[in-house]
C-alpha positions in Angstrom: 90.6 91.5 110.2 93.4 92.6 107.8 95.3 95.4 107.0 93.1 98.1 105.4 89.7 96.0 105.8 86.5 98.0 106.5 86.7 96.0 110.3 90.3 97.6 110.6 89.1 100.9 109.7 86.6 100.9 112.0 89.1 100.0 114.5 91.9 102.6 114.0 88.8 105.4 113.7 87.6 104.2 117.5 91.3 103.7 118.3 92.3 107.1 117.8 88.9 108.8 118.6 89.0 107.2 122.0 92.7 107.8 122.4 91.7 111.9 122.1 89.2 111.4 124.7 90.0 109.5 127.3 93.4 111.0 130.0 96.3 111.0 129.3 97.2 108.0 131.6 94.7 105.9 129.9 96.1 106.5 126.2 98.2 103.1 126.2 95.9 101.2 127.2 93.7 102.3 124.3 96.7 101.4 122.0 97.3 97.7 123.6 93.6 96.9 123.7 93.2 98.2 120.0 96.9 95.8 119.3 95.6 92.7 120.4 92.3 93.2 119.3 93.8 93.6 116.1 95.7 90.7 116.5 93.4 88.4 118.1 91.4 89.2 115.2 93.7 87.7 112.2 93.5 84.4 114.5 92.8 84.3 118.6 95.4 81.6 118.6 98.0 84.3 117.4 97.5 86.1 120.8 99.3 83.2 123.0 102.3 83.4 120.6 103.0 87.1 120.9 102.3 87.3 124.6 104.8 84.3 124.7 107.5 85.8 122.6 106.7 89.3 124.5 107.7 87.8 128.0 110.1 85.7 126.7 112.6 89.2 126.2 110.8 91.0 128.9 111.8 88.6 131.7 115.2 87.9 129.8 116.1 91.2 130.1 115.0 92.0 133.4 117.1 89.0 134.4 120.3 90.7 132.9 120.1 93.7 135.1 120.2 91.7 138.1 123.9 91.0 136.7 125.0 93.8 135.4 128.9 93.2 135.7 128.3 88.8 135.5 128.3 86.2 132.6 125.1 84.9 133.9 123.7 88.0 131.4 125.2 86.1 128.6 123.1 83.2 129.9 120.0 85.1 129.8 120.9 86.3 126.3 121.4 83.0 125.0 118.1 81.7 126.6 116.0 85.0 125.0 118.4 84.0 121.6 117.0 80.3 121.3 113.3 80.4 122.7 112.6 83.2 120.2 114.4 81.4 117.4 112.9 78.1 118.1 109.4 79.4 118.1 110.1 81.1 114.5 111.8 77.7 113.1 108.7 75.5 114.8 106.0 77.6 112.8 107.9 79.3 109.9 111.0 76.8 108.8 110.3 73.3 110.5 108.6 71.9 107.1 111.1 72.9 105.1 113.7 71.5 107.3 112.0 68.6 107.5 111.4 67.9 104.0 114.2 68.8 103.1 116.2 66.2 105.1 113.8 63.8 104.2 114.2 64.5 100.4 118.1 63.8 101.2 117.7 60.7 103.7 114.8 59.4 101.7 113.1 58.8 104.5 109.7 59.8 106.1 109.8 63.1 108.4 107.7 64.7 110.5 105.4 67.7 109.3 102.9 69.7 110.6 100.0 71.9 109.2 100.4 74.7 111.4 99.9 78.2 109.1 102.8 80.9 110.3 101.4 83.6 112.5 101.3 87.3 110.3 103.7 89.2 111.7 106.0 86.6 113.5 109.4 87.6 111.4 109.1 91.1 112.1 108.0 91.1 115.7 110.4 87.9 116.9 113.3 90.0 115.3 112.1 93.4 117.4 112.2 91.9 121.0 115.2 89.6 119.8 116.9 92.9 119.3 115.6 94.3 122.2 117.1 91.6 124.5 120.3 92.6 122.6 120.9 95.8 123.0 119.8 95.7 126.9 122.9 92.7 127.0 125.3 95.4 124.9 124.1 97.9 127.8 122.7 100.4 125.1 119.2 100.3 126.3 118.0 99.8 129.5 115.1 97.3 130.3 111.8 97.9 130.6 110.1 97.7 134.1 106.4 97.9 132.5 105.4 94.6 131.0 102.1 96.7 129.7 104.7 99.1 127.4 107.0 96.2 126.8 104.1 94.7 125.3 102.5 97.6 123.3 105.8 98.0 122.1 105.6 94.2 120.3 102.4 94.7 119.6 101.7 98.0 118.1 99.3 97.3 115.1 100.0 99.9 112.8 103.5 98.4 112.0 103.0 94.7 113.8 102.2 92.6 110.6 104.9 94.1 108.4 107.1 96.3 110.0 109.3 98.2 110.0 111.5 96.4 112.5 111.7 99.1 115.4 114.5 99.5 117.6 113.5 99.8 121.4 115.5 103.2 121.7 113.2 104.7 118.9 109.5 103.6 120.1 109.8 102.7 123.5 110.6 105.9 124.7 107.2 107.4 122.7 104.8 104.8 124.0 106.0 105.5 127.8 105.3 109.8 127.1 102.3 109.3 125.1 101.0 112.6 123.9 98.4 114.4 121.2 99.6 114.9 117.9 99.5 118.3 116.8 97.0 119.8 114.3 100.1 119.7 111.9 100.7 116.2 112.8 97.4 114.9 111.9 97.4 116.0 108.7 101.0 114.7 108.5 99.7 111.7 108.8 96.2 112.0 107.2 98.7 112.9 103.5 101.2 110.0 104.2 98.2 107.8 104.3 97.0 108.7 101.1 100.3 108.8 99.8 101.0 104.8 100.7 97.0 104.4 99.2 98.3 105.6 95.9 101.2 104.0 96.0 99.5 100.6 97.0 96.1 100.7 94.8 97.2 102.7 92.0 101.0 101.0 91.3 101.0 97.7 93.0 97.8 96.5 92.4 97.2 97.2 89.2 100.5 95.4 88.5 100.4 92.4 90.4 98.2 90.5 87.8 99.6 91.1 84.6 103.2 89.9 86.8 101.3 86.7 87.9 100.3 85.8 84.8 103.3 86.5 83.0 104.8 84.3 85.5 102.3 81.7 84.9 102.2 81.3 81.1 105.3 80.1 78.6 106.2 84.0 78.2 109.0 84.8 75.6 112.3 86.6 77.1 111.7 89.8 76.1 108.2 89.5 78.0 109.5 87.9 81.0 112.3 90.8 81.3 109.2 93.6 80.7 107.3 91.8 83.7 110.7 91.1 85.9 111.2 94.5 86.2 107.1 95.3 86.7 107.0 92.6 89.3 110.3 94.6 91.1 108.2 97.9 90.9 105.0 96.2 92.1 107.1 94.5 95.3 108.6 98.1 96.1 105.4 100.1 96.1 103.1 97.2 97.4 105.5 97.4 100.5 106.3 100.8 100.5 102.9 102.0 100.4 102.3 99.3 103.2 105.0 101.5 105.3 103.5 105.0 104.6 100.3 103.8 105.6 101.8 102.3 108.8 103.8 105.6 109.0 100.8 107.7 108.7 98.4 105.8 111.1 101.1 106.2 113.8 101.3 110.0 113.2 97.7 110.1 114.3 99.0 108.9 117.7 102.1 111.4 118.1 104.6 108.2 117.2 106.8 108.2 114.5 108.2 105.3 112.8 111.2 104.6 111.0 111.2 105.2 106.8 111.9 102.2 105.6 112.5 102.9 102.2 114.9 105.6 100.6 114.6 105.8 96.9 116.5 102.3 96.3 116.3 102.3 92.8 118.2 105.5 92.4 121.4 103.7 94.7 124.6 103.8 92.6 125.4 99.8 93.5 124.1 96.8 95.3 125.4 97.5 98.4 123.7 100.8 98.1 120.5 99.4 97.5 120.5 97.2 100.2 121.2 100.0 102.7 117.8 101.6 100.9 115.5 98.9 100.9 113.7 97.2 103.9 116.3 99.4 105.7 115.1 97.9 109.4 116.2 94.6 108.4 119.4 95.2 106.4 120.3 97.6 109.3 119.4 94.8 111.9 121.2 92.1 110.5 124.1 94.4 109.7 123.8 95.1 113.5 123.3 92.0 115.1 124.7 89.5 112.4 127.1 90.8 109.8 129.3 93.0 111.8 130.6 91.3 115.2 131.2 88.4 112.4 133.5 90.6 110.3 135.0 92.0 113.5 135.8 87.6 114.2 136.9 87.0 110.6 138.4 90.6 108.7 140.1 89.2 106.2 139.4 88.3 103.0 137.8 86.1 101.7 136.1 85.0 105.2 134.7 88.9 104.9 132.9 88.0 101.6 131.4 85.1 102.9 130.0 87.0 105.9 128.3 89.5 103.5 127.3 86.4 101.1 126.0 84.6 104.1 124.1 88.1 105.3 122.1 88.3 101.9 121.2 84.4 102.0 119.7 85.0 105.8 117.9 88.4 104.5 116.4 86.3 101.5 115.7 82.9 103.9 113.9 85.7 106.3 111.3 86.2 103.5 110.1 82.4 103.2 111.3 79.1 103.9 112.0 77.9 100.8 114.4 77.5 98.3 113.8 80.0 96.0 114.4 82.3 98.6 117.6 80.8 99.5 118.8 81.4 95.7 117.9 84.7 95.9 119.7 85.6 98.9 122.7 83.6 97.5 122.6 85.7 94.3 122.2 88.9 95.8 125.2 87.9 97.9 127.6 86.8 95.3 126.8 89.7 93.1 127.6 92.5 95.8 130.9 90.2 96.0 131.5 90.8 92.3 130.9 94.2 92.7 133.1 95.2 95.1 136.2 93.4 93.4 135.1 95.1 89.8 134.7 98.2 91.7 138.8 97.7 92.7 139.9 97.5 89.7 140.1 101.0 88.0 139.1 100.9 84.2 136.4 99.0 85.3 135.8 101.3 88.5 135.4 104.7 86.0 132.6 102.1 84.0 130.8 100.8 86.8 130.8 104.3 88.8 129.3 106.3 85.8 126.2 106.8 87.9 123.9 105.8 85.0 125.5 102.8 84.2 125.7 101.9 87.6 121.9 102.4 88.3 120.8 100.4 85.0 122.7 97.5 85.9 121.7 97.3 89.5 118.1 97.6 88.0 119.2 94.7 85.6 120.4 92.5 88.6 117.1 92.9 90.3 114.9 92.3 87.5 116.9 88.8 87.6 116.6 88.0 90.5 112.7 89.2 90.5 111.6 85.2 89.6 113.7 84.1 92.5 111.4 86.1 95.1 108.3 85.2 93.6 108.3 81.3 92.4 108.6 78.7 95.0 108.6 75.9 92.1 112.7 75.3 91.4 111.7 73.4 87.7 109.4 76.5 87.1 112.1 78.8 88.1 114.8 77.3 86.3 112.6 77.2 82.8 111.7 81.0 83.5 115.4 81.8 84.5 116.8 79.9 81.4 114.6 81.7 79.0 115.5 85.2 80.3 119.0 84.4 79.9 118.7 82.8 76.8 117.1 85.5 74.4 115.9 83.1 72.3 112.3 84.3 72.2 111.8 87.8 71.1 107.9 87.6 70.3 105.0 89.9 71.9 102.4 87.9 72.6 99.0 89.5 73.8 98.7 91.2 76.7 96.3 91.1 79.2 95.6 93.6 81.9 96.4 96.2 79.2 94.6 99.3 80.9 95.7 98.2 84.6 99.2 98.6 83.2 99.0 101.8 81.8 97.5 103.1 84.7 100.0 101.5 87.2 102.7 103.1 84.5 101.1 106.3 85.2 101.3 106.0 88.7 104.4 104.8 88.8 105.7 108.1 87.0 104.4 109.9 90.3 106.2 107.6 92.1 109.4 108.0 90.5 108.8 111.7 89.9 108.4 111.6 94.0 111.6 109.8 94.6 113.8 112.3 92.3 112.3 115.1 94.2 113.3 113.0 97.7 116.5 112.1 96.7 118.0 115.3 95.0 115.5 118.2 97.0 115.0 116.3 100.4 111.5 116.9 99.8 108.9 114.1 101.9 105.1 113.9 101.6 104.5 114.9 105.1 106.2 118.4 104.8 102.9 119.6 102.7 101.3 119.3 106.0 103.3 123.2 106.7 102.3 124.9 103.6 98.9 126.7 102.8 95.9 125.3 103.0 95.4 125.6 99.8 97.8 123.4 98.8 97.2 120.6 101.6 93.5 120.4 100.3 94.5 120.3 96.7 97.2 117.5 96.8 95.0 115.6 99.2 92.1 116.1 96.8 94.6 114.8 93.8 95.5 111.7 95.7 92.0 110.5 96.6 90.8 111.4 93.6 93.4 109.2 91.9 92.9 106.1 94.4 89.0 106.4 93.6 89.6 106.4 89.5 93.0 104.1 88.9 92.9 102.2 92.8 92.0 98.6 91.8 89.5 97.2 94.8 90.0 94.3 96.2 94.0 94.0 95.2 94.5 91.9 98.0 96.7 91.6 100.7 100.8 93.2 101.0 102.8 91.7 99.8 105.0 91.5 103.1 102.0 90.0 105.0 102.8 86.6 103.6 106.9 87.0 105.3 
């Protein structure tokens, strides 16, 4: 069962028809069974591995408040810190260790054939962070292994996020309540919303951007489908969280926007603080900031931020592709900041427009980087952007899926104008007239049925 399948349909329609039924004291267990249905469902062995990593922080951090005032908690962190890392290196990064050492040692290493659990970077990251902030003393732990659990588990956003904090969901899953009528349709309009922005935009992008990728493209081509393939990531996983967003709504919980109109930041830095915001804010968290409070000064601070973009690019695959596009993104923001010091090239750079296009520029280069896994393919599609040697238009295919993901996509950046310089969201249509509620939601199922492509596939994120 995957996201948005007719069996996972069928399963949030019970889930949230039996959750309006039954008591209230019965509402999360309608929520857990539903969660590891869910799960159980992508693959049964799945189940052992989040119930594993679930009691792993639960205990660790029941443990801790036995000391409050003792560096045994530091113990206890470090124990939560390792077992949850080692499980994600053992199914997510061993191979490429592996191989990777075996490549250098020539010499034969061991591999296995395992297939990473969905879900297992977003969720081991959640209770990691958990176990953290109960350590820090910002969050108390959780007595209820039940809510502990629901709170790893929660399908809407288990396979791809966002990244919750404990302070932010917990508390809603222990006070359960019904939404309002408001509420529902809240949620009903950011469902359709991420729909639209999934079927319409990134699916009707993602195969012309495959193939480009594919094929001996000339630069001007490979540039055109760089910067399609950056739009088709951003809705694909965007729409994935408005969907995820919405769902919840249905159950009076709200979730944490993940996105905030990235491509209207003003610099890289910006961006990052837009995009996937959980993670970036995570890392910044848990990573990037007690190491700049250990090494301030330059240049160990630029390393720390270089180093914090390689780990946010390593999160998204265990490869080296991902590696160099973490590194890139890294060294650029570095770049950045120093031009950004130096004042005629401060009152270039900060012209708002300028700013904008290059940042769009940067990610449109390092667009390959996040998609091929092949380094020789990579480095032939990198070195014919760069080179501009090839200016010819070759045929393309796909033609009337592009121009209606280019039509959506003008919603979509029509939307995030409005969001960025009126504060206007989706969800507020839910308070104006009737009228209007049934007409926008009438627009945008209307849309999904004519320019949704069927069958686009899975998120994108589902593969991280």
């Amino acid at each position: 069962m995957y996201f948005l399948s007719p069996e996972f349909l069928i399963l949030a329609f019970a889930t949230v028809l039996l959750y309006y039924l039954v008591p209230a004291s019965y509402r999360r267990i309608v929520l857990l069974v539903a969660s590891l249905i869910f799960y159980a469902s992508v693959k049964l062995e799945y189940l052992a591995l989040i119930i594993t990593s679930s009691l792993i922080d639960y205990f660790a951090a029941l443990a801790m408040c036995r000391y409050p005032q003792n560096t045994k908690r530091g113990y206890f962190l470090a124990v939560s810190v390792v077992l949850n890392l080692s499980l994600l290196i053992s199914f997510k990064y061993w191979n490429f260790f592996s191989n990777s050492l075996g490549t250098l040692s020539d010499t034969n290493t061991f591999v296995h054939d395992w297939i990473v659990p969905v879900g297992l970077s977003f969720y081991t990251l959640q209770t990691m962070g958990y176990s953290i902030d109960v350590y820090r003393g910002k969050f108390k732990a959780e007595r209820s292994y039940g809510v502990f659990l629901l709170y790893t588990a929660f399908f809407p956003q288990l396979v791809a996020g966002p990244i919750e904090r404990a302070s932010n969901l917990m508390p809603q899953l222990k006070k359960l309540t019904l939404p309002s009528t408001t509420q529902v349709q809240a949620g009903i309009l950011l469902i359709l919303w991420g729909l639209f922005i999934k079927t319409v935009v990134a699916d009707n992008l993602a195969p012309a951007v495959q193939q480009a990728y594919t094929g001996n493209q000339a630069s001007l081509l490979l540039w055109g489908f760089s910067a399609a393939g950056l739009i088709q990531v951003y809705c694909d996983f965007w729409g994935y969280t408005e969907i995820a967003r919405g769902i919840a709504k249905l159950f009076n919980v709200q979730l944490s926007i993940n996105f905030r109109q990235p491509f209207l930041a003003k610099n890289l830095a910006g961006f990052w603080k837009r995009w996937h915001i959980t993670l970036t804010r995570w890392l910044m968290d848990y990573v990037q900031v007690p190491l700049m409070r250990r090494f301030p000064e330059e240049p160990l601070r630029s390393f720390v931020a270089i180093f914090t973009l390689v780990l946010i690019g390593f999160w998204h695959g265990a490869s080296w592709n991902f590696i160099l596009f973490g590194l890139f993104q890294g060294v650029v923001l570095t770049l950045w900041r120093l031009c950004e010091n130096i004042v005629w090239l401060r009152k270039i750079i900060l012209n708002q427009w300028v700013s904008r296009s290059l940042l769009f520029i940067t990610m449109s280069l390092s667009l390959p980087m996040f998609y091929i896994v092949d380094m020789q393919q990579l480095q032939q599609i990198l070195t014919s952007m760069l080179s501009f040697q090839s200016f010819e238009v070759a045929p393309i295919d796909h033609f009337s899926s592009l121009i209606i993901a280019l039509l959506g996509f003008t919603v979509v950046f029509s939307y995030d104008l409005l969001a960025e310089y009126r504060g206007f969201k989706i969800e507020q249509l839910a308070e104006k007239s009737l009228s209007t509620r049934i007409l926008v939601g009438s627009l945008l199922y209307g849309a999904i049925l004519v320019g949704g492509k069927s069958g686009g596939g899975e998120f994108v994120y589902f593969a991280f």
